[in-house]
N, C-alpha and C positions, 0 to 999 in steps of 0.2 A: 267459958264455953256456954254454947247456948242450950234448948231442948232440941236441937239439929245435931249436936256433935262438933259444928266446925267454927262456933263463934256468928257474929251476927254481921259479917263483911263478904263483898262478892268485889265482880271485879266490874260490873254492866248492869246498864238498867235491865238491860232484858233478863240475864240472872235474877236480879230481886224479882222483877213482876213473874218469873215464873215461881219462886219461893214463894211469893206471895200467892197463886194459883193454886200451887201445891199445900201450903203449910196455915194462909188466912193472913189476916191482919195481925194476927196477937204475936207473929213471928215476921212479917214482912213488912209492917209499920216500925220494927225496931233495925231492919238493915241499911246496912250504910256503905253504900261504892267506893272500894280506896282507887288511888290514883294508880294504873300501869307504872312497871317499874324493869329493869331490866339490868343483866351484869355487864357492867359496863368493861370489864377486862375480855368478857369473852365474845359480844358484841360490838365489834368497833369497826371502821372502814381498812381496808384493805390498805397494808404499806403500798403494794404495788396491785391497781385493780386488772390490768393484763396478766401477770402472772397468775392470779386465781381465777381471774376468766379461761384463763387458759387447760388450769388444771380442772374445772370440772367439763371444759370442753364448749364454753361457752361463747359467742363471737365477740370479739374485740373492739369491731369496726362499729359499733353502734350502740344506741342506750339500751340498757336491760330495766326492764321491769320485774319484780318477784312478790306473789301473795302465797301466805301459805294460810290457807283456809279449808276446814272440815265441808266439803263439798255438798253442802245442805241448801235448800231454797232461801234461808232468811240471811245467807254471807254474800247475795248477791253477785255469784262469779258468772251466770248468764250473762249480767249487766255489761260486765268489765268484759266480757270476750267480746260484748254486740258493742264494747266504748271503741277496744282494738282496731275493731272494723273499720268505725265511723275515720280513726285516726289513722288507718292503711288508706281509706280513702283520700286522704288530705295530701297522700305524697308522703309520709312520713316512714325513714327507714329505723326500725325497734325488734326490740326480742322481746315477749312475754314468758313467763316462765309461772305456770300455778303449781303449788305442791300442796299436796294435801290428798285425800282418800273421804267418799261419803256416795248417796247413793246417785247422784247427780255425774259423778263420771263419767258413765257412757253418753249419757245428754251432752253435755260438755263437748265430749271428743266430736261428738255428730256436729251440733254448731260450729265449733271449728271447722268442721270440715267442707258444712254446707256454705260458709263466710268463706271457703278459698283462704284460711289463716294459718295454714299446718305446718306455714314454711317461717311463719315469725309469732307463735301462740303455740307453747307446749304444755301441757299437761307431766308433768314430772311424779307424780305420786309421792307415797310416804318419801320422807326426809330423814335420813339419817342426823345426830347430833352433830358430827363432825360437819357432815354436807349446810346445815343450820347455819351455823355461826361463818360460813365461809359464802354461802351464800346472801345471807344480809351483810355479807361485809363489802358486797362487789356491785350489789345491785344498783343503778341508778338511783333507783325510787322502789322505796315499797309500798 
């Protein structure tokens, strides 16, 4: 354990350089990013992806996209609604799905709205654990 409490490991640069903002060099020249990891029993693709498409009510007939991200400026979900866009533009038939909660919400929902995307780009908010693991299990691409 370190003089932090939690040991000298984050999971992002952008963690350590903010340790390192907060705490100096004498604690953020000693942190070290481990690699993402994940359970893979409870994380896995969908035996069947229409019947979980189905049960959270999701469309069948087309790709799903899903981020869940804490709706903040530097997770860049502005981007990905104005990428949606560019990608409705091209012809392409898709569902986006963002979950997540921050202060950037009601921004969000108005982009969408002013991009004409409301019919293939939702906003889903918090995520239940159960809805988690069923939802990265069906999604196209996350």
């Amino acid at each position: 354990m370190s003089e932090l409490g939690i040991g000298h490991l984050c999971s992002s640069e952008y963690t350590k350089s903010e340790l390192k903002k907060i705490h100096g060099d004498s604690i953020g020249s000693r942190v070290q990013i481990t690699p993402g990891w994940t359970d893979i029993e409870r994380f896995r693709p969908a035996a069947s992806k229409r019947s979980a498409k189905l049960q959270l009510e999701w469309p069948v007939d087309r790709p799903v996209f899903f981020s869940l991200r804490r709706l903040v400026p530097r997770m860049g979900m502005d981007r990905l609604v104005a990428a949606a866009a560019l990608v409705r533009q091209q012809g392409l038939t898709f569902q986006l799905y963002i979950g997540g909660k921050g202060p950037l919400q009601q921004s969000l929902q108005q982009q969408i709205a002013d991009l004409h995307l409301a019919d293939c780009v939702q906003l889903v908010g918090a995520v239940s654990e159960e809805q988690l693991s069923l939802m990265y299990a069906l999604r196209t691409l996350f």
